[in-house]
ZADO-1210 file (C-alpha; in nm, 4 decimals, padded with zeros to 6 digits):
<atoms>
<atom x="10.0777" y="11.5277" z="09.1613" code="UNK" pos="1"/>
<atom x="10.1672" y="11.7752" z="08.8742" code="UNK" pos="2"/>
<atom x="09.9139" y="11.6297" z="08.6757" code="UNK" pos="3"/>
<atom x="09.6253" y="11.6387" z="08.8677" code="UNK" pos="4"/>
<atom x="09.7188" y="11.9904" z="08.9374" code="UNK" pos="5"/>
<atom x="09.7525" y="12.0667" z="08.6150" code="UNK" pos="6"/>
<atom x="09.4021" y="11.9145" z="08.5239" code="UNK" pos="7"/>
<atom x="09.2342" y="12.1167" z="08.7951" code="UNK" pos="8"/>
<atom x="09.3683" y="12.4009" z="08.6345" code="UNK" pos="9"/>
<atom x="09.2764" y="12.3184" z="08.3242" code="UNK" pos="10"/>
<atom x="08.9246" y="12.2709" z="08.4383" code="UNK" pos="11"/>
<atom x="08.8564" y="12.5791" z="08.5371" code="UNK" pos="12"/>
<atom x="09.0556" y="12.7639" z="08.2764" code="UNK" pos="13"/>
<atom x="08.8734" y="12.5993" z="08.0035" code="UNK" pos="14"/>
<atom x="08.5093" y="12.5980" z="08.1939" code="UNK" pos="15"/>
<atom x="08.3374" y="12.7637" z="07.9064" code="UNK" pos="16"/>
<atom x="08.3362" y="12.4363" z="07.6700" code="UNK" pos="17"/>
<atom x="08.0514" y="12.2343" z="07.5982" code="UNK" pos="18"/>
<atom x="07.9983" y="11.8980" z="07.4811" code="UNK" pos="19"/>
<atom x="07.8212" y="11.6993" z="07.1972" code="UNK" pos="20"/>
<atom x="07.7395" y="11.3479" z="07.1284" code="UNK" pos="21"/>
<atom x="07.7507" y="11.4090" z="06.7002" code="UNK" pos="22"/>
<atom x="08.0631" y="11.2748" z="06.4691" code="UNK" pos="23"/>
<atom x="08.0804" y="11.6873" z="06.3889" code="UNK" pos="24"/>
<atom x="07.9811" y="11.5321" z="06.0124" code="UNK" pos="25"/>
<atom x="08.3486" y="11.3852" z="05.9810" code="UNK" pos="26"/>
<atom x="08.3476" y="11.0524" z="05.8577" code="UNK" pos="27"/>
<atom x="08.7325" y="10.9457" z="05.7851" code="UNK" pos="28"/>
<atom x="08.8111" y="10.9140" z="06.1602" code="UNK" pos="29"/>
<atom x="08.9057" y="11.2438" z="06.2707" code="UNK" pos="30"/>
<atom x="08.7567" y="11.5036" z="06.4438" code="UNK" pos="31"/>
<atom x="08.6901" y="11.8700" z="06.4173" code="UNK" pos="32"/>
<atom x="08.9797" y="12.1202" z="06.4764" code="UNK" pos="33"/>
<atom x="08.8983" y="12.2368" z="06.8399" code="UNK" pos="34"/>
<atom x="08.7703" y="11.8867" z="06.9531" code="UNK" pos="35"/>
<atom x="08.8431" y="11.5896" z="07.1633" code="UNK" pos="36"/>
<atom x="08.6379" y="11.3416" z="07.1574" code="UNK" pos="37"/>
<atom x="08.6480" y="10.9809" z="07.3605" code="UNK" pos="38"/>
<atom x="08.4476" y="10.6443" z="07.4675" code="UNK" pos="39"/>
<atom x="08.4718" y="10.6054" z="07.8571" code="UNK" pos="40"/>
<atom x="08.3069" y="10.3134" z="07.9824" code="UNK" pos="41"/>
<atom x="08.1083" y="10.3178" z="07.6500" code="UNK" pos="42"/>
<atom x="07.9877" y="10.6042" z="07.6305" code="UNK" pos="43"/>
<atom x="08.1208" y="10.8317" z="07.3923" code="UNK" pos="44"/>
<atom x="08.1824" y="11.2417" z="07.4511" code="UNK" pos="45"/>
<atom x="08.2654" y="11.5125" z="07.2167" code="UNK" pos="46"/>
<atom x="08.4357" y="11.7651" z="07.4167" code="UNK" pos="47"/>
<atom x="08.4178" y="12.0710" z="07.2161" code="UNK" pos="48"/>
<atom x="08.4431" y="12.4652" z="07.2226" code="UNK" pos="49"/>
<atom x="08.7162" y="12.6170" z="07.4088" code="UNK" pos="50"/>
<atom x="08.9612" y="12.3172" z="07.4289" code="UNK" pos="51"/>
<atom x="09.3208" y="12.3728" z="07.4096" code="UNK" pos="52"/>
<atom x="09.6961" y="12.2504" z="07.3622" code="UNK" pos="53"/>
<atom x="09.9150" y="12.4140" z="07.5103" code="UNK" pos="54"/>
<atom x="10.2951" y="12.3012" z="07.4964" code="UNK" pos="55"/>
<atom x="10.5354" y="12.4455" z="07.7775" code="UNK" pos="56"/>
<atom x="10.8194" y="12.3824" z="07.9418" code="UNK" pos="57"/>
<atom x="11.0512" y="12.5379" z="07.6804" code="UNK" pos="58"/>
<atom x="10.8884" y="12.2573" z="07.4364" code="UNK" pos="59"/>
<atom x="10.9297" y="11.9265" z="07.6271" code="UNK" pos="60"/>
<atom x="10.5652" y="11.9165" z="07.7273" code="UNK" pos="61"/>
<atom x="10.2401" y="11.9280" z="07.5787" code="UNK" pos="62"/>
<atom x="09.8626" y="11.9748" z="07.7765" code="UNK" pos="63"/>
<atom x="09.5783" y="11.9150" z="07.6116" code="UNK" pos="64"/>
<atom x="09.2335" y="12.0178" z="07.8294" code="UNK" pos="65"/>
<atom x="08.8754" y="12.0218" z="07.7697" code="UNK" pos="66"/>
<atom x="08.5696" y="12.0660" z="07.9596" code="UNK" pos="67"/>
<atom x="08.2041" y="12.0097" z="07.8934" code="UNK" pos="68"/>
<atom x="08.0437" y="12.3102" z="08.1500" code="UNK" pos="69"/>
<atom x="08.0760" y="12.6226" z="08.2754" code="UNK" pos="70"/>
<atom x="08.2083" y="12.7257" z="08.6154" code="UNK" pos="71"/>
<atom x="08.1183" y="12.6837" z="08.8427" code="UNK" pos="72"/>
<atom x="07.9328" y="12.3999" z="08.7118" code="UNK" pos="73"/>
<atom x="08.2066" y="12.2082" z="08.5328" code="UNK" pos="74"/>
<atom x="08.0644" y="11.9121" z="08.3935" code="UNK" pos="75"/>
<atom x="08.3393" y="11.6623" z="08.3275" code="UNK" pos="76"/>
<atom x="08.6722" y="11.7341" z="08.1403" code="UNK" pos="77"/>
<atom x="08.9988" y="11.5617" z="08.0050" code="UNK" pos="78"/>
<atom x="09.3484" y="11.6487" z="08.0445" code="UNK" pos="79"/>
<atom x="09.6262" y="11.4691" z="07.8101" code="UNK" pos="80"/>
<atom x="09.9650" y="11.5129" z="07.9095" code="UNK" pos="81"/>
<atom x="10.2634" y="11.4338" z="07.6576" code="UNK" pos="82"/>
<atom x="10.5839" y="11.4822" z="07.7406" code="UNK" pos="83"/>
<atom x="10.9362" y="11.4362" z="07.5941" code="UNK" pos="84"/>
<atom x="11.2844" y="11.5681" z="07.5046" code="UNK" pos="85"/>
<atom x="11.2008" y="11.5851" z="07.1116" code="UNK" pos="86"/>
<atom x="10.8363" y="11.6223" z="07.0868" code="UNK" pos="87"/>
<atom x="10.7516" y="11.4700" z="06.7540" code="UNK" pos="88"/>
<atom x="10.4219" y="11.3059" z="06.5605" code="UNK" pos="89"/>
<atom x="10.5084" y="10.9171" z="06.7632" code="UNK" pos="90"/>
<atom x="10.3762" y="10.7032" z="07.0311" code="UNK" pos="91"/>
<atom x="10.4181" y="10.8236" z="07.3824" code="UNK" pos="92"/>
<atom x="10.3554" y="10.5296" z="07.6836" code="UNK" pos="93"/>
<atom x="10.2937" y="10.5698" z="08.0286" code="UNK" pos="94"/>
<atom x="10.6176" y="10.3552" z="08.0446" code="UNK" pos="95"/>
<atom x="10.9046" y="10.5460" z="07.9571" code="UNK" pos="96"/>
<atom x="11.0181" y="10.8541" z="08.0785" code="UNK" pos="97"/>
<atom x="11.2293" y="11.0479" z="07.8356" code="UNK" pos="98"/>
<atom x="11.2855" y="11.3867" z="08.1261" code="UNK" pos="99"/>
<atom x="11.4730" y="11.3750" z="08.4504" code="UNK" pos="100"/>
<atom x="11.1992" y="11.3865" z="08.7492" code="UNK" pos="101"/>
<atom x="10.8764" y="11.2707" z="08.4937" code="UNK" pos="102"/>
<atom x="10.7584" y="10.9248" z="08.6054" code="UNK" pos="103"/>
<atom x="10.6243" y="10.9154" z="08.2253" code="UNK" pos="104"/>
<atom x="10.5711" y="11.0547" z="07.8542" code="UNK" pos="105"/>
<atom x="10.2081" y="11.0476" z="07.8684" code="UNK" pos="106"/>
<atom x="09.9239" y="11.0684" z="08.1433" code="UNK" pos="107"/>
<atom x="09.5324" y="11.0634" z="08.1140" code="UNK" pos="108"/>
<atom x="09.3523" y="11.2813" z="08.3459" code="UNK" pos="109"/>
<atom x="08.9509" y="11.2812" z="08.3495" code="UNK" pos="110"/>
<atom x="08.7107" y="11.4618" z="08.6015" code="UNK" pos="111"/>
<atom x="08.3748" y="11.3112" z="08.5546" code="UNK" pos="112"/>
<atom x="08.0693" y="11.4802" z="08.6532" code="UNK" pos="113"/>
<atom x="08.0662" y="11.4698" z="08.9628" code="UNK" pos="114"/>
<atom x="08.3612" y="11.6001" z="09.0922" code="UNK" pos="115"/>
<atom x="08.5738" y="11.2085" z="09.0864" code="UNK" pos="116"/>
<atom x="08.9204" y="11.2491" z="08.9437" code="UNK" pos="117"/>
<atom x="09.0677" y="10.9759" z="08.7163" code="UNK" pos="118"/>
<atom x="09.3880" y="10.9768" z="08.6101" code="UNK" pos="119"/>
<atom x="09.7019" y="10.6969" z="08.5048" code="UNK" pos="120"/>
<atom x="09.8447" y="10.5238" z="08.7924" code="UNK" pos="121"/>
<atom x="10.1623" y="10.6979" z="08.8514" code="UNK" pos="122"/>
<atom x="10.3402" y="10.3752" z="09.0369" code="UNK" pos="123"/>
<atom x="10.2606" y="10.1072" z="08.7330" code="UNK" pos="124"/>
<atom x="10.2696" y="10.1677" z="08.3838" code="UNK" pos="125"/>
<atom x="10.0852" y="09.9706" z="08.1172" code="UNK" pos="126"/>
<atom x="09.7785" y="10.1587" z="08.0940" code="UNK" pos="127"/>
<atom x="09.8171" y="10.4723" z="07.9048" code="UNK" pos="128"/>
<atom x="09.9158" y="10.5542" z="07.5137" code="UNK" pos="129"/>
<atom x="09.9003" y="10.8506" z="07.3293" code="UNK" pos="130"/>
<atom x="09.9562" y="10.8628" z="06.9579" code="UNK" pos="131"/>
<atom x="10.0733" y="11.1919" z="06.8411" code="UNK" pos="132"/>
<atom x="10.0061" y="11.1432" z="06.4276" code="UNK" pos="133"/>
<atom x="10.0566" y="11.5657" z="06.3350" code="UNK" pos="134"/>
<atom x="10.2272" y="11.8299" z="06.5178" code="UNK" pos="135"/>
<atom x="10.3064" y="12.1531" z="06.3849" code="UNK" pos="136"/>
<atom x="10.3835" y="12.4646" z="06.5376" code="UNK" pos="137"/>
<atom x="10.0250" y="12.5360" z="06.5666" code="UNK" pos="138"/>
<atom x="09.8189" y="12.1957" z="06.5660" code="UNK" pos="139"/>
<atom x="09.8292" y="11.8524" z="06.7233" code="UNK" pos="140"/>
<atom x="09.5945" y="11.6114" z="06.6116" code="UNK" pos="141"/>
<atom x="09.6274" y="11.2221" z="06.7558" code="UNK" pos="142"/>
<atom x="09.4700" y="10.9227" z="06.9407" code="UNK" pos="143"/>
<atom x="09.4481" y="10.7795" z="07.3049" code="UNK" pos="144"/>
<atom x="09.3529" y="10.4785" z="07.5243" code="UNK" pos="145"/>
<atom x="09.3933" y="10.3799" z="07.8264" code="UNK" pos="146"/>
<atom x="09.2878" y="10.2650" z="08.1734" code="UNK" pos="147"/>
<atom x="09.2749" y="10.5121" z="08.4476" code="UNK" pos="148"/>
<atom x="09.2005" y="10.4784" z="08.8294" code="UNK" pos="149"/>
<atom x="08.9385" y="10.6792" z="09.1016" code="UNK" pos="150"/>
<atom x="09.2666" y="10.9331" z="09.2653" code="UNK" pos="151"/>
<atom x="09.5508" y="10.7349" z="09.0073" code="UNK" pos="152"/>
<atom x="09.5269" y="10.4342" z="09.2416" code="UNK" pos="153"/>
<atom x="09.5206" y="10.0833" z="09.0945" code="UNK" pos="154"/>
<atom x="09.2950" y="09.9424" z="09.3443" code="UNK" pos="155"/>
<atom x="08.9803" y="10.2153" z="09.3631" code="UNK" pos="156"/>
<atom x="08.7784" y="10.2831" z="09.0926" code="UNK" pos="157"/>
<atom x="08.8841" y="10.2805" z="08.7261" code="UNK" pos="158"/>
<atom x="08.7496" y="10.3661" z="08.3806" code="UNK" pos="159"/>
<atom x="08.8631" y="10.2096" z="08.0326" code="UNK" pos="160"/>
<atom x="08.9270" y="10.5387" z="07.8093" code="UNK" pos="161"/>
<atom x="08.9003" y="10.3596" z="07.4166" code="UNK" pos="162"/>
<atom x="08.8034" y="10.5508" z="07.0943" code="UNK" pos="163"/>
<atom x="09.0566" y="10.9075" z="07.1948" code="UNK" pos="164"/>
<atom x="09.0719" y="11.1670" z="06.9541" code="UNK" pos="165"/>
<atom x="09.2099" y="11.4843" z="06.8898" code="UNK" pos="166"/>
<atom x="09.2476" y="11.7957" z="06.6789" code="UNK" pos="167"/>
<atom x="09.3521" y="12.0853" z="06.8503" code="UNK" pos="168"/>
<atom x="09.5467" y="12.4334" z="06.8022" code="UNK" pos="169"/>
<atom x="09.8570" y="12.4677" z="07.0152" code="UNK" pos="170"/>
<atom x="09.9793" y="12.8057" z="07.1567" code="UNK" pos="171"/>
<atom x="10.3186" y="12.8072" z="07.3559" code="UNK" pos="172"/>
<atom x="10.2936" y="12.9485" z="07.7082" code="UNK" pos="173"/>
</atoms>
């Protein structure tokens, strides 16, 4: 529930993004500072502008939002959540959970078009990684995958999330 909370804040906080279909001219396998880009269903999305991480809870968790419109038309967004005692450049699952009260160290949440939220299925793991490869106390840059469900339930709906980037500056809240 705190994630899809979360991600419905995030949506509207960071309604002014847009989104792109281009590589941004990088060629090595990352993407431009300020992006996140990812193939859902096969379709690939550059979700770029004002995108964000944030980290919070006195370090132990980091959002990282994007949307492709402007409210009140908000297109579709993302919202990767990592979370952990020692936040580090590693591999966080959706099948360990490092915190008291987290049911994981890393969530997926997507809100496509038309209003539908995706997100990991909080009562099986399996289906989400994230793949912090820099942090510093002003960037994160990684990868994700995963395989997310209509409401985060394992028998509606569901979308394969491949291809995840991202390069993003951090601010602590």
């Amino acid at each position: 529930m705190k994630r899809l909370i979360l991600f419905t804040i995030a949506v509207v906080v960071f309604a002014s993004c847009k989104k792109t279909s281009s590589n941004n001219g990088n060629t090595n396998g990352t993407v431009a500072v300020g992006s996140i880009v990812a193939t859902i269903d096969g379709v690939t999305t550059t979700y770029k502008g004002t995108v964000s991480g944030i980290i919070q809870d006195s370090g132990t968790d980091i959002e990282l939002e994007a949307a492709t419109g402007t409210y009140p038309n908000l297109g579709s967004g993302f919202t990767l959540d990592v979370d952990g005692p020692n936040l580090s450049a590693r591999i966080y699952t959706d099948t360990t959970a490092s915190l008291p009260g987290f049911l994981s160290d890393a969530g997926i949440g997507y809100l496509d078009a038309a209003g539908n939220s995706y997100f990991d299925a909080p009562s099986s793991a399996g289906f989400t990684t994230i793949t912090v490869t820099s942090l510093t106390a002003s960037q994160i840059q990684g990868t994700f995958q995963g395989i997310i469900f209509l409401s985060g339930d394992t028998s509606q709906a569901k979308k394969t999330v491949t291809n995840g980037k991202f390069n993003l500056l951090i601010k602590k809240l």
